[in-house]
Backbone bond lengths (Angstrom), bond angles and torsions (degrees), N, CA, C in turn:
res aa  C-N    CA-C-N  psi(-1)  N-CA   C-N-CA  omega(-1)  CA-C   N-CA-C  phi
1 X - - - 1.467 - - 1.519 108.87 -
2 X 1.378 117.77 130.13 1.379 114.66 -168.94 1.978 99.22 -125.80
3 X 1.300 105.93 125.43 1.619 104.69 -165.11 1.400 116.96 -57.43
4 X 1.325 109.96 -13.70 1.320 125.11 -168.51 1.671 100.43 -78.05
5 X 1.316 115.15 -37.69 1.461 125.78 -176.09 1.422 109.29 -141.35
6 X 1.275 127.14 42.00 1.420 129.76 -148.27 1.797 103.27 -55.07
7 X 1.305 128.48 -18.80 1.184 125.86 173.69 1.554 125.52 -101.23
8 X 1.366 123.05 -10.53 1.063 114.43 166.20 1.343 143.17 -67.33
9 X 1.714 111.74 -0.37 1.675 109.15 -178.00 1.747 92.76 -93.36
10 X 0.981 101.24 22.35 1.938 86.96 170.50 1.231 121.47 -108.49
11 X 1.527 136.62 144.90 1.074 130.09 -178.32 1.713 116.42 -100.82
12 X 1.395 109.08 94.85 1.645 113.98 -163.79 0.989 113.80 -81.94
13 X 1.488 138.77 3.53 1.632 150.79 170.63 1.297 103.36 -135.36
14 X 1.439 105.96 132.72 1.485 113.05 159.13 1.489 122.32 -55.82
15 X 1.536 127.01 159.55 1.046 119.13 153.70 1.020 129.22 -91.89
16 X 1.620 109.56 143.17 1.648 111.71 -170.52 1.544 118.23 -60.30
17 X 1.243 97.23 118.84 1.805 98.48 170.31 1.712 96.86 118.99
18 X 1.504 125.12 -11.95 0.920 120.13 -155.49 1.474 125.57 -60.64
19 X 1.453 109.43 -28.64 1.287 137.74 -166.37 1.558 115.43 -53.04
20 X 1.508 107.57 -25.68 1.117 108.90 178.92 1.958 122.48 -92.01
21 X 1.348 84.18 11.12 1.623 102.44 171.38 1.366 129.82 -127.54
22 X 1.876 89.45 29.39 1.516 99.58 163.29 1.659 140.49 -75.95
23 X 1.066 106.93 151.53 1.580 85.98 -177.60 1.764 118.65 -75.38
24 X 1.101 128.64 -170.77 1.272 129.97 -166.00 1.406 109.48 -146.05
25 X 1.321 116.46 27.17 1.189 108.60 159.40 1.772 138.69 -81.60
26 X 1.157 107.81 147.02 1.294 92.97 -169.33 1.964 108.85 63.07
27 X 1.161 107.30 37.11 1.914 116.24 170.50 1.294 106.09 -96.09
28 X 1.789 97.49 123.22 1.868 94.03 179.77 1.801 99.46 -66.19
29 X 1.425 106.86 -159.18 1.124 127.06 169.80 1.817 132.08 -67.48
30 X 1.035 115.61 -31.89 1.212 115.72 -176.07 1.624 94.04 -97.46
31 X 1.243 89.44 145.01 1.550 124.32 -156.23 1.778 83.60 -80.50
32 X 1.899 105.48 140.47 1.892 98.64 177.37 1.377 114.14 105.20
33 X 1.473 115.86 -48.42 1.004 117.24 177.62 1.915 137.32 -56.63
34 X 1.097 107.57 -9.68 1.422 107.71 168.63 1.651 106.52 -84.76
35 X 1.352 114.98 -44.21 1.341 120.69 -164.03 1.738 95.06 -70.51
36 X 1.334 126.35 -22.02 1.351 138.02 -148.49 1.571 95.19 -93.02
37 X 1.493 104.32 -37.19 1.688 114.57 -169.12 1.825 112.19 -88.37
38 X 1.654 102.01 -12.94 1.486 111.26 170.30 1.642 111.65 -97.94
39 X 0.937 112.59 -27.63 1.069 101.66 171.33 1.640 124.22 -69.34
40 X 1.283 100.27 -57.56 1.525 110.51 167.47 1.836 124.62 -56.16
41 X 1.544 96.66 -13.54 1.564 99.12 165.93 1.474 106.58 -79.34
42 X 1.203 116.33 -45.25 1.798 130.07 -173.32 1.428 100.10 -56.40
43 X 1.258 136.59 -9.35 1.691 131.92 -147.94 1.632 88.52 -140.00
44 X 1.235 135.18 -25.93 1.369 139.47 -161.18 1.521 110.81 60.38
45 X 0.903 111.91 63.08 1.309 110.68 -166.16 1.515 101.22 -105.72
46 X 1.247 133.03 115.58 1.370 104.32 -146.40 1.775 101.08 -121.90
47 X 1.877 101.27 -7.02 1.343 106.67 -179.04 1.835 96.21 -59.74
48 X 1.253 101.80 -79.33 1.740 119.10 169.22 1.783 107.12 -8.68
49 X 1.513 109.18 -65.87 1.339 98.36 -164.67 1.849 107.26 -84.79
50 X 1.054 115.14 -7.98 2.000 111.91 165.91 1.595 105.53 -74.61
51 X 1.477 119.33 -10.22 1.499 107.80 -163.79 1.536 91.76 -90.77
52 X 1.576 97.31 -63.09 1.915 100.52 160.09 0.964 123.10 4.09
53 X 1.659 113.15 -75.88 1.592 128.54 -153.45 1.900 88.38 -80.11
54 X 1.056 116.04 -37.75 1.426 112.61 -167.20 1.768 107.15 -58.32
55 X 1.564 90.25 -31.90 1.690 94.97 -172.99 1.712 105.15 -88.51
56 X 1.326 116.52 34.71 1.427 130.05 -166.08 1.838 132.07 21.06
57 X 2.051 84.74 60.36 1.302 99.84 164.49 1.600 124.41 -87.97
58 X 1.001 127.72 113.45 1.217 158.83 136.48 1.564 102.12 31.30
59 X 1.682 141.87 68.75 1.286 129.62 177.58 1.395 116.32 -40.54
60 X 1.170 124.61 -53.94 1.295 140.88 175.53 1.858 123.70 -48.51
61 X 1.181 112.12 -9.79 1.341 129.33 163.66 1.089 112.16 -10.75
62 X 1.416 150.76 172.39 1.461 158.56 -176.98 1.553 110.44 -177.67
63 X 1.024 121.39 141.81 1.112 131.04 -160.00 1.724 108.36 -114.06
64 X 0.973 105.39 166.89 2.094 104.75 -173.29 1.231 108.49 -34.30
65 X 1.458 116.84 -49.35 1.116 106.34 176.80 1.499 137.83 -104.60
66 X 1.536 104.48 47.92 1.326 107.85 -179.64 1.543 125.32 87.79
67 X 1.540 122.12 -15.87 1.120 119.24 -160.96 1.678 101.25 -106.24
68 X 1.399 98.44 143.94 1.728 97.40 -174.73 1.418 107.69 -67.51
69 X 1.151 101.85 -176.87 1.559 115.10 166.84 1.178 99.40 -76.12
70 X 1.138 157.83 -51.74 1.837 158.66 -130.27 2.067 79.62 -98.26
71 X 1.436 100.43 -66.75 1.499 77.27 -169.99 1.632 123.18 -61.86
72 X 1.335 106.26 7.16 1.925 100.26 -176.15 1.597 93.65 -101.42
73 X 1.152 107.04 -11.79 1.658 104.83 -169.04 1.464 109.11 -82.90
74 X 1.142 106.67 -18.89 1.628 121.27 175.18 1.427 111.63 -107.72
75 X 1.406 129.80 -4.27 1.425 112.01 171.19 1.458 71.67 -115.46
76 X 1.004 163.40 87.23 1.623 160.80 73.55 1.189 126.75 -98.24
77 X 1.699 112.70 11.86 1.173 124.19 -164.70 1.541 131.48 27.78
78 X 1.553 110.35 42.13 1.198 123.39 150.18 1.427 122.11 -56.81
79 X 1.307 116.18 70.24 1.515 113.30 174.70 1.838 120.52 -50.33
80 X 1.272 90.88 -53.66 1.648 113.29 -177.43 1.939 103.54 -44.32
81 X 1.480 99.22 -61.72 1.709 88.73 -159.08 1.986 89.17 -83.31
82 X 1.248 122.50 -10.44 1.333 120.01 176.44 1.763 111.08 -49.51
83 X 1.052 94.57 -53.91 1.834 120.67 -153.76 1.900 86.42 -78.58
84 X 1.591 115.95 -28.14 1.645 113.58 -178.30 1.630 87.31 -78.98
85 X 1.034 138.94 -91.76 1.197 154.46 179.24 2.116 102.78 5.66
86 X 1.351 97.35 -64.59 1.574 119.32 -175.63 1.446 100.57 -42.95
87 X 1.199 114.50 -47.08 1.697 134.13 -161.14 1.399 99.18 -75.08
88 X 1.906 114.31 -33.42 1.500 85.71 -179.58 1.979 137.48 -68.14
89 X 1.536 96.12 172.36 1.440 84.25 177.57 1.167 136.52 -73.40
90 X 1.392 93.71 -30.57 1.633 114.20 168.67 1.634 133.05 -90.88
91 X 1.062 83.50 25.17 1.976 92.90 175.13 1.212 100.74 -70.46
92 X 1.518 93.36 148.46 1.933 118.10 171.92 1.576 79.10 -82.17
93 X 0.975 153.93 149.28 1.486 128.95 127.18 1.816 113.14 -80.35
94 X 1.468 116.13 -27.66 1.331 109.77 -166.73 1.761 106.58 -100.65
95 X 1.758 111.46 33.10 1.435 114.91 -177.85 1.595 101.94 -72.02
96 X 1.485 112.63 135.72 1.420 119.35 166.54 1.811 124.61 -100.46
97 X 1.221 102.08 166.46 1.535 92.62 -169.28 1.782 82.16 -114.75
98 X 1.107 97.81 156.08 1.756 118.01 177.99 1.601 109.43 -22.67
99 X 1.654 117.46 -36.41 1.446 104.74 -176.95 1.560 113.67 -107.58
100 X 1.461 92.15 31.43 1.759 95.68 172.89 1.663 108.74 82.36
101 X 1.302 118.88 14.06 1.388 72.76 177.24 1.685 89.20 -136.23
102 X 1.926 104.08 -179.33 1.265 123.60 -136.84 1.569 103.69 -120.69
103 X 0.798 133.11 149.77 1.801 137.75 166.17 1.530 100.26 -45.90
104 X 1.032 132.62 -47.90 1.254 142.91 -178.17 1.491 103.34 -56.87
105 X 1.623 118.08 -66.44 1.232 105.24 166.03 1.575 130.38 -44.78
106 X 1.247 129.80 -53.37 1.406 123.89 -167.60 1.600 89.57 -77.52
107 X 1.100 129.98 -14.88 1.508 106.95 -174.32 1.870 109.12 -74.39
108 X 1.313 109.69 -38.25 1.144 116.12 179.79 1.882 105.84 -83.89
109 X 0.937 129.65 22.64 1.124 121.76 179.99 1.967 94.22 -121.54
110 X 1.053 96.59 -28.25 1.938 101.32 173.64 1.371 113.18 -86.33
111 X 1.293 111.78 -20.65 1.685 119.76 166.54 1.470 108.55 100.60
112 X 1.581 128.16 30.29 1.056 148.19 -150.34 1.574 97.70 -87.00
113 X 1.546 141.15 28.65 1.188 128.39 -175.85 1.570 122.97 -18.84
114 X 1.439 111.59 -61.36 1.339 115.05 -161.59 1.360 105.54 -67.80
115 X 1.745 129.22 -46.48 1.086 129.17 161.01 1.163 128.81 -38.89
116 X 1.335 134.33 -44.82 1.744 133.65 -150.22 1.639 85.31 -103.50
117 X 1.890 129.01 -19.88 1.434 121.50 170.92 1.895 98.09 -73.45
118 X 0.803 124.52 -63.73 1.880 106.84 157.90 1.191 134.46 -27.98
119 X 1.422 102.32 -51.22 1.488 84.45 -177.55 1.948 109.20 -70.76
120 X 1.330 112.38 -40.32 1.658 108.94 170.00 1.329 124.77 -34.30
121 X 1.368 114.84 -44.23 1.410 135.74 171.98 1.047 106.57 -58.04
122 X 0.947 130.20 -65.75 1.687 142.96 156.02 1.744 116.68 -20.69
123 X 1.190 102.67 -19.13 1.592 109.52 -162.76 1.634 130.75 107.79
124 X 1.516 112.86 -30.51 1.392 132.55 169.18 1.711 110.00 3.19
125 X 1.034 153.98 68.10 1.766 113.77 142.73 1.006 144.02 58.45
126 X 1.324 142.92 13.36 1.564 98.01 -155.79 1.116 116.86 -81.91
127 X 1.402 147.10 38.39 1.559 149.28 172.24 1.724 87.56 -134.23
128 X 2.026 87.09 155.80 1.599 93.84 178.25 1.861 84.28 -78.96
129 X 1.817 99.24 162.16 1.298 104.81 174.30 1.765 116.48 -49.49
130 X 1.346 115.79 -164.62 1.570 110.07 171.25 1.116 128.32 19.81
131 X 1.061 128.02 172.76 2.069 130.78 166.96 0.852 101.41 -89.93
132 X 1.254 137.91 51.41 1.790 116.49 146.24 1.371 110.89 -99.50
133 X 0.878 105.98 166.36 1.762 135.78 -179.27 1.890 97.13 -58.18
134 X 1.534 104.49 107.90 1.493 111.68 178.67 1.341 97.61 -154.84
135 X 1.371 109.73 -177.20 1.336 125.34 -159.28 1.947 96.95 -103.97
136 X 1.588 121.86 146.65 1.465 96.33 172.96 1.533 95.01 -130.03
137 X 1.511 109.33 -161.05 1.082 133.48 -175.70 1.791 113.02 -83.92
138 X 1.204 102.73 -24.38 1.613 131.44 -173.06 1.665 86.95 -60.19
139 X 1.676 100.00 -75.07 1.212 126.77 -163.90 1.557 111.47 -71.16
140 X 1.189 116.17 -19.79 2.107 115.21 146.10 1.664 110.76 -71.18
141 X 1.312 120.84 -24.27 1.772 99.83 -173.28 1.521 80.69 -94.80
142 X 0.894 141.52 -42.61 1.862 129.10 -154.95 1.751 110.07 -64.16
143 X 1.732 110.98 -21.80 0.970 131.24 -154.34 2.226 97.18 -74.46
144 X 1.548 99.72 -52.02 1.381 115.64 171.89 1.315 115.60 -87.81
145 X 1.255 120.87 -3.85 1.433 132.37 -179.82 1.990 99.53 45.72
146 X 1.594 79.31 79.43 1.880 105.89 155.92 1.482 114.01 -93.74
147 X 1.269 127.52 61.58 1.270 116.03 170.51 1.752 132.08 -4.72
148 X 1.732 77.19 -75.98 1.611 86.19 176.68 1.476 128.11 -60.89
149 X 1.234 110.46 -52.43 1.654 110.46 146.21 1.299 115.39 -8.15
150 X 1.214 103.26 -90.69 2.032 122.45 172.22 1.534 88.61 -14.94
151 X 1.388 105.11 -92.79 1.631 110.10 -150.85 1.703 92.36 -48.06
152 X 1.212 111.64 -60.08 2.042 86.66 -169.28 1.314 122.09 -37.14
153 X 1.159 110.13 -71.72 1.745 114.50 162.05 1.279 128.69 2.41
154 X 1.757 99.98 -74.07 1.545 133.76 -179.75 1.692 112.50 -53.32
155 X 1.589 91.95 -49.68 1.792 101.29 163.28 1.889 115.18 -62.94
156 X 1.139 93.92 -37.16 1.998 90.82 -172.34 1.579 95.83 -90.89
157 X 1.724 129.49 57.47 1.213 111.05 179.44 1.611 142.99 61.37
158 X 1.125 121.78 -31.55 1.268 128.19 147.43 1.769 104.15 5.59
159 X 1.520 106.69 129.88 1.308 106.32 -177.52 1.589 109.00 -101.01
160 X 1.030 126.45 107.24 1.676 136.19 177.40 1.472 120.37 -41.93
161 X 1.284 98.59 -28.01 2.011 94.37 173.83 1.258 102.83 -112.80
162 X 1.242 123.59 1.93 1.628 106.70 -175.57 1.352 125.18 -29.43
163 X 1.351 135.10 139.23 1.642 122.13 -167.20 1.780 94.46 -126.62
164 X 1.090 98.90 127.78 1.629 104.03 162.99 1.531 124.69 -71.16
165 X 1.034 104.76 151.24 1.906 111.98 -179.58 1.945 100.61 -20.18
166 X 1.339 118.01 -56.43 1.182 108.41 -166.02 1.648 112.60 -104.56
167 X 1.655 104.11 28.77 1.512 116.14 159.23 1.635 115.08 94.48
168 X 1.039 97.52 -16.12 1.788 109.03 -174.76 1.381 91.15 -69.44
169 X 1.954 93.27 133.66 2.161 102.03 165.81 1.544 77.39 -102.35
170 X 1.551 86.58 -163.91 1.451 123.38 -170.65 1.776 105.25 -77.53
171 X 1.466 107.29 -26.53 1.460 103.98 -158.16 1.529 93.00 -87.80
172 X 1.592 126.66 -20.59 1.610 131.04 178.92 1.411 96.01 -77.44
173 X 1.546 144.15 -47.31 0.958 128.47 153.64 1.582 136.85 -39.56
174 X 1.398 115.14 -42.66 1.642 104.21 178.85 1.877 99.59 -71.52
175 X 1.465 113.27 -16.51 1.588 108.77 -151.79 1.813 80.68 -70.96
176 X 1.399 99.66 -52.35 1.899 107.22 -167.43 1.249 107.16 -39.50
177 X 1.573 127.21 -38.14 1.571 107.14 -162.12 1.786 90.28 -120.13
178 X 1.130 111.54 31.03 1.751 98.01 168.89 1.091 121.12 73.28
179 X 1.468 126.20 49.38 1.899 123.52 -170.64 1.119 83.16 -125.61
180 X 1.357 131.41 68.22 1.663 117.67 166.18 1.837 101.38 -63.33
181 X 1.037 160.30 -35.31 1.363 159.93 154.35 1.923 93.38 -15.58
182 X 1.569 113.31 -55.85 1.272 91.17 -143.20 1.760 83.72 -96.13
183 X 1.525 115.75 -14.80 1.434 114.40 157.36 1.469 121.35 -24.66
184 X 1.341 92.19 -71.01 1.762 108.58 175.51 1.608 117.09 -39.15
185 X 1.551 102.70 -39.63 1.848 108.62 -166.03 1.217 90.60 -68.42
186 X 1.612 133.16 -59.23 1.356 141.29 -167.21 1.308 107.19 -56.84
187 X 1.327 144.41 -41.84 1.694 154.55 -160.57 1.698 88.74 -70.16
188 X 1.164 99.96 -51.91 1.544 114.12 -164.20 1.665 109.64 -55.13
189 X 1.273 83.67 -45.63 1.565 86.33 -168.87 1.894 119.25 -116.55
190 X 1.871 76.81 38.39 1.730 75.32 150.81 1.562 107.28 110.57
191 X 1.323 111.18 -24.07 1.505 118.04 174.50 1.280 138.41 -56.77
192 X 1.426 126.25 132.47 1.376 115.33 -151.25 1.595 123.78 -108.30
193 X 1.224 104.55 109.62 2.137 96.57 -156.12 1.887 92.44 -96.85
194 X 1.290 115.84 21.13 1.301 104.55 138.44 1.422 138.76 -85.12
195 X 1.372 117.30 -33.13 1.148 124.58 160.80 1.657 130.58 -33.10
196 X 1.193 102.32 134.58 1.607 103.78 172.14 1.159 124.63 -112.32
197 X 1.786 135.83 170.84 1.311 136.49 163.04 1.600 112.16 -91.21
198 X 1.538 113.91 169.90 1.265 108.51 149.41 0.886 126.82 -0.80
199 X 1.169 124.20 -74.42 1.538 130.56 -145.58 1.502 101.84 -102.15
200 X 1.423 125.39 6.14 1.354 132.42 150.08 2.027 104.33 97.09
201 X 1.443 102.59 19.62 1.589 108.55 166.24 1.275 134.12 -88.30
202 X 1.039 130.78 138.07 1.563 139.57 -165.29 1.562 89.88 -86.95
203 X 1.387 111.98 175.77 1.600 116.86 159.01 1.286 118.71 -73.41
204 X 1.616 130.20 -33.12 1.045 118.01 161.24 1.344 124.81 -71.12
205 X 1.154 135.43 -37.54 1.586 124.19 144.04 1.100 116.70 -5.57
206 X 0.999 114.87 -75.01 2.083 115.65 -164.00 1.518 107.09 -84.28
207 X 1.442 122.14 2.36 1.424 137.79 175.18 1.778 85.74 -68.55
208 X 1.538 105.98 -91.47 0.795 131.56 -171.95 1.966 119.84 -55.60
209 X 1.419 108.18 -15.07 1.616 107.08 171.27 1.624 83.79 -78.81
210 X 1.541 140.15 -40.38 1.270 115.06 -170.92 1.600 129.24 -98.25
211 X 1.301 99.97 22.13 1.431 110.72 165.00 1.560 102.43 78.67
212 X 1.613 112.77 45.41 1.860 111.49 -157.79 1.854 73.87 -113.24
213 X 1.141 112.18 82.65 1.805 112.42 176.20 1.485 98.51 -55.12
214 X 1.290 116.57 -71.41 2.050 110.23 -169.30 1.207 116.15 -35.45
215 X 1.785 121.94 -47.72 1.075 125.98 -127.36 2.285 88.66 -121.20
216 X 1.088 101.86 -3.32 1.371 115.29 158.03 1.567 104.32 -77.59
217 X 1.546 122.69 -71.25 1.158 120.58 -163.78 2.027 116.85 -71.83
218 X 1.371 114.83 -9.87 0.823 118.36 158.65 1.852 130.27 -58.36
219 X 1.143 79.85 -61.48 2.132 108.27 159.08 1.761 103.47 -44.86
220 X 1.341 99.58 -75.34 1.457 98.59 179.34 1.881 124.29 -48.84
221 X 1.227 101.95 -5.93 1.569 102.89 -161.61 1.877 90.00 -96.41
222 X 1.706 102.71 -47.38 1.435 110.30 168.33 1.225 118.16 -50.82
223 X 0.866 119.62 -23.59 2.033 114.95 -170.95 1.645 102.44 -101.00
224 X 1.960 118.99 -18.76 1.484 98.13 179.07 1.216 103.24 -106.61
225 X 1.692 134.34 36.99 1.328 124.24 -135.14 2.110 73.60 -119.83
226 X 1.305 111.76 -20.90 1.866 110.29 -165.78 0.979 86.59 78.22
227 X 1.213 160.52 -98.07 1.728 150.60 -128.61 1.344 114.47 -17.06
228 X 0.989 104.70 165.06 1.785 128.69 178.50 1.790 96.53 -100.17
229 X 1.086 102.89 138.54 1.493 120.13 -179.97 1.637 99.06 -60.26
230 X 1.521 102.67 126.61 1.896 112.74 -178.63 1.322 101.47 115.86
231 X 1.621 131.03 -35.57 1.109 122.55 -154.60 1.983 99.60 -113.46
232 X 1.314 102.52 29.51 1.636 102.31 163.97 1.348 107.31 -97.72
């Protein structure tokens, strides 16, 4: 995710024809059936994909490019075979696709409350593993400004400054697209609008590179206020 375009490194449509460059792991026996179980994920078709799993296809599936079925079911807003998928026994829930990210993430970045509270239940994540510099789930709901999201998160541990590879938290994300609302949740709970990215921007920076007037002067009020991060 790059702040500048934080949504463009994702691929939100398949490519046409793709199906035939799925992988085959975990493929029952009858010949069709992987291409049979992507398609019917792409359509939500959810009779098709319970018969699948019954014929012990593989929830965990991944597609050419790495991405599970659970995460295509949620960036296609397949709720139906999503919510089947969640239920299975054998879900990864915390499987990643090549650019790091998690079902959990795109669920909270579509505003999927009830879902991404399943997948937790489930076991889910909500922090990237280790302390390094990664992308989180925090920093997908702050991005669309999911409030409620936020606070679940924030309640299940969720780390408030987490910084991605190129330094962006969650709170430079809500500043970029104007969620001073979910600004406020983050200030509150600890978030730090001194911090910078890469490229050496504060959260009010990118408030104010995007013309977010409230949610600039909010930022700005936090940074001349002296406080300790939590207590804005």
């Amino acid at each position: 995710m790059n702040v500048e375009q934080p949504l463009s490194r994702r691929r939100w449509l398949l490519r046409a024809g793709a199906a035939a460059g799925w992988l085959a792991a975990g493929l029952p026996a009858r010949a069709g059936a992987f291409t049979d179980f992507f398609r019917a994920l792409q359509t939500d078709d959810v009779g098709e994909v319970r018969e699948l799993l019954r014929q012990g296809f593989d929830p965990n599936a991944v597609d050419s490019h790495g991405n599970s079925a659970l995460y295509l079911a949620l960036q296609n807003h397949a709720l139906k075979v999503a919510r089947v998928l969640i239920e299975q026994p054998g879900l990864r829930p915390d499987q990643r696709n090549p650019e790091g990210e998690t079902a959990l993430m795109i669920a909270c970045l579509r505003g999927y409350r009830d879902l991404a509270e399943q997948l937790v239940a489930r076991g889910a994540q909500v922090n990237p593993p280790g302390q390094a510099p990664a992308w989180s789930a925090l920093s997908y709901a702050a991005t669309n400004g999911h409030d409620e999201l936020v606070k679940f998160l924030l309640a299940h541990g969720a780390r408030v400054n987490q910084q991605a590879p190129n330094g962006t938290t969650p709170l430079m994300m809500a500043a970029y697209f104007g969620h001073a609302s979910t600004v406020r949740l983050l200030l509150a709970a600890g978030a730090d609008p001194k911090l910078r990215n890469a490229m050496g921007f504060t959260a009010m920076d990118l408030a104010m590179k995007q013309s977010h007037k409230d949610t600039a002067e909010l930022l700005g009020r936090a940074l001349d206020s002296g406080r300790k991060p939590g207590q804005w």
